[in-house]
N, C-alpha and C positions, 0 to 999 in steps of 0.2 A: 315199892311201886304204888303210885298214889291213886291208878286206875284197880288195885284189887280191894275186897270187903277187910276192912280193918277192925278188928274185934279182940277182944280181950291177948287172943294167944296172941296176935302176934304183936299186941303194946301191953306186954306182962307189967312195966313199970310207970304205967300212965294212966290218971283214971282223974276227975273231976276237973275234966280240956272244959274251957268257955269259950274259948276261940280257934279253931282254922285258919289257918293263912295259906297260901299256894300264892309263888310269885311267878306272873312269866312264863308257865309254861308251852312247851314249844316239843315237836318231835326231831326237829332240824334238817325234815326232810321238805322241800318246798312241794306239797301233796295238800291241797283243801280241805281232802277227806280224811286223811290220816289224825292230821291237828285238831279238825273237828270230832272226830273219834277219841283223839285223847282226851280235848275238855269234855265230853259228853262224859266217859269213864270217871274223871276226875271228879266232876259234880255228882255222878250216881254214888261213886264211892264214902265218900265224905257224906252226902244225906243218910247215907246205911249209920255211918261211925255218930252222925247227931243226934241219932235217937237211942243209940244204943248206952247201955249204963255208964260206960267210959265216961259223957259227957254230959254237962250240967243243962237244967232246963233252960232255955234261952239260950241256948250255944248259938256262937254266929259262924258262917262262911265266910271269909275274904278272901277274896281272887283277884289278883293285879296283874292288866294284860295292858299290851302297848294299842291304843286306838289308832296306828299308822293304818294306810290303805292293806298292805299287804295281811296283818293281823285281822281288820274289816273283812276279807274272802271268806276268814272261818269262824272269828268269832265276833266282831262286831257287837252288836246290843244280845246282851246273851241270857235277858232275862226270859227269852220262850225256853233254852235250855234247861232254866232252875225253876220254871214253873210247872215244867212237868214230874219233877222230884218234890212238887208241892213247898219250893223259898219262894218268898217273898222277899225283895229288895226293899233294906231297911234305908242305905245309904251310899251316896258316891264321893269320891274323895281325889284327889290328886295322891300319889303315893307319895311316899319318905322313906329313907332308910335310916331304918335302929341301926343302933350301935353295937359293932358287929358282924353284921350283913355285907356279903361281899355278891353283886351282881358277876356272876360267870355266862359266857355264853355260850352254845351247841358246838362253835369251832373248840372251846376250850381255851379262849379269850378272857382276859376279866376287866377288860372294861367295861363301862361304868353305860348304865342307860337313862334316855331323856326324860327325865320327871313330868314334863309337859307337853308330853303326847304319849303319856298313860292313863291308867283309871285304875283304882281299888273299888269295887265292887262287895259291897256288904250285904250279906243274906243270912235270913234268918226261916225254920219253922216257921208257915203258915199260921197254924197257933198261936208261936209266940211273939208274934211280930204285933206289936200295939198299935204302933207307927208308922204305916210303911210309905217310900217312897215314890207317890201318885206319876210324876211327870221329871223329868230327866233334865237336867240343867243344858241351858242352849248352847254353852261350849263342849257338852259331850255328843247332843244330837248331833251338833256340826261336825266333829270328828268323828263318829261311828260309822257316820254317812257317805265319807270319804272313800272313793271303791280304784284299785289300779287301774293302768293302761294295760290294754292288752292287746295280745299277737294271736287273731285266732288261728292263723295256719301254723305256728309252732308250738301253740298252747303253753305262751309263757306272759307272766304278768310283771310290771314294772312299776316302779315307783313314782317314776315321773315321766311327763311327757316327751322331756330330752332325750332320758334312755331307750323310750321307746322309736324316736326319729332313730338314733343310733344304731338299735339293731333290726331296722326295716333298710337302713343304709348298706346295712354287714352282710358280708359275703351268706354266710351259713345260712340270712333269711331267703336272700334270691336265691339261693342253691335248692333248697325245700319247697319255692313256691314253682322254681323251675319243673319238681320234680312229680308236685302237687298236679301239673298241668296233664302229666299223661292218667292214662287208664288205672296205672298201678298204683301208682300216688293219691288220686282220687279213693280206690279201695281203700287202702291206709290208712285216710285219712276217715275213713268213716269208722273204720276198726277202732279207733283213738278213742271218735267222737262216744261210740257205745260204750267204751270202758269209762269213759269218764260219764255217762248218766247212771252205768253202773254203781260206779261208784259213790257216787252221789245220792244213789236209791238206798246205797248201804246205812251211808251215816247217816240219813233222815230216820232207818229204820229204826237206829239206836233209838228215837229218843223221840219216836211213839208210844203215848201212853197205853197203848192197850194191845201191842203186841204182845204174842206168847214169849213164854219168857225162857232163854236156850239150856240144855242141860249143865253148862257150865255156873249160869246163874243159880239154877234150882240147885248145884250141889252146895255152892258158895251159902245161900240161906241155910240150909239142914245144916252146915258145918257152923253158922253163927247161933241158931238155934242152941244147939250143946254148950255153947259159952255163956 
């Protein structure tokens, strides 16, 4: 699990890493907060494993995530995420795939995914970053910026504008805004709307710098400490 602290015990047979990679990941639950919660983990994790002995000085991070609108909800420009684990963006790239490498996807699919509406994100230590990457290439500002259509009374987001004509056409959407119209629908709908700022207040929480920090974090450190 690439959201827990990676330390000696549990890579007994790896030690002088100079590189990270992480492709794609995804929880395959369509949840903003959830995905945002995993890359939040994913990046905490890995900056623990960059400074630790396992890894050479100048170790870098790469993360390759698809900049479609849907992937935009949660991670989009995801350098405030790595700037609070103190990386610096060395580099951006279109990705490639080694030889090898086989793209599988959350259904269990293995098809293949679009190279040109992704991005490899390269991060490095603060520190050891010489060079880092001031300003973002104008084909990725343009797709990071790209945001879904959305249905606020079903609280589903879409791809494109067609799909979205489509299911404001679909039974299931007039059925809910039918239902939206009385007294109890209206309640409902406000019960949604607080879970989801709830939510929402969750994942930002992660990934403030100066929050206290929960006892599952503080045992994780004392258990890296001994290694």
């Amino acid at each position: 699990d690439a959201t827990k602290t990676m330390h000696k015990g549990a890579l007994p047979y790896v030690k002088n890493i100079n590189e990270i990679e992480i492709r794609y990941p995804h929880t395959g639950v369509k949840s903003v907060a959830s995905n945002r919660i995993l890359l939040t983990g994913m990046i905490t994790a890995c900056t623990r494993l960059m400074v630790s002995p396992l890894c050479t000085d100048g170790c870098t991070l790469s993360l390759t995530l698809k900049t479609t609108g849907r992937y935009n909800e949660w991670a989009g420009d995801i350098r405030t995420l790595a700037r609070v684990e103190h990386l610096t963006l060395l580099k951006v790239s279109r990705p490639t795939s080694p030889a090898g490498y086989n793209h599988v996807t959350t259904s269990g699919s293995d098809e293949g995914v679009q190279l040109d509406q992704s991005c490899t994100w390269t991060f490095q230590r603060t520190e050891d970053c010489q060079i880092p990457l001031e300003n973002l290439p104008e084909w990725l500002t343009k797709e990071v910026g790209e945001q879904c259509e959305r249905c606020e009374v079903c609280n589903k987001i879409f791809s494109s504008g067609e799909d979205l004509i489509k299911h404001l056409e679909g039974k299931g959407h007039r059925k809910k805004l039918k239902r939206m119209n009385c007294p109890e629908g209206r309640r409902k709908l406000k019960r949604q709307r607080e879970k989801e700022v709830r939510d929402e207040l969750a994942a930002q929480e992660l990934v403030r710098p100066d929050r206290p920090k929960s006892k599952k974090e503080l045992r994780a450190e004392r258990k890296k400490r001994r290694f």
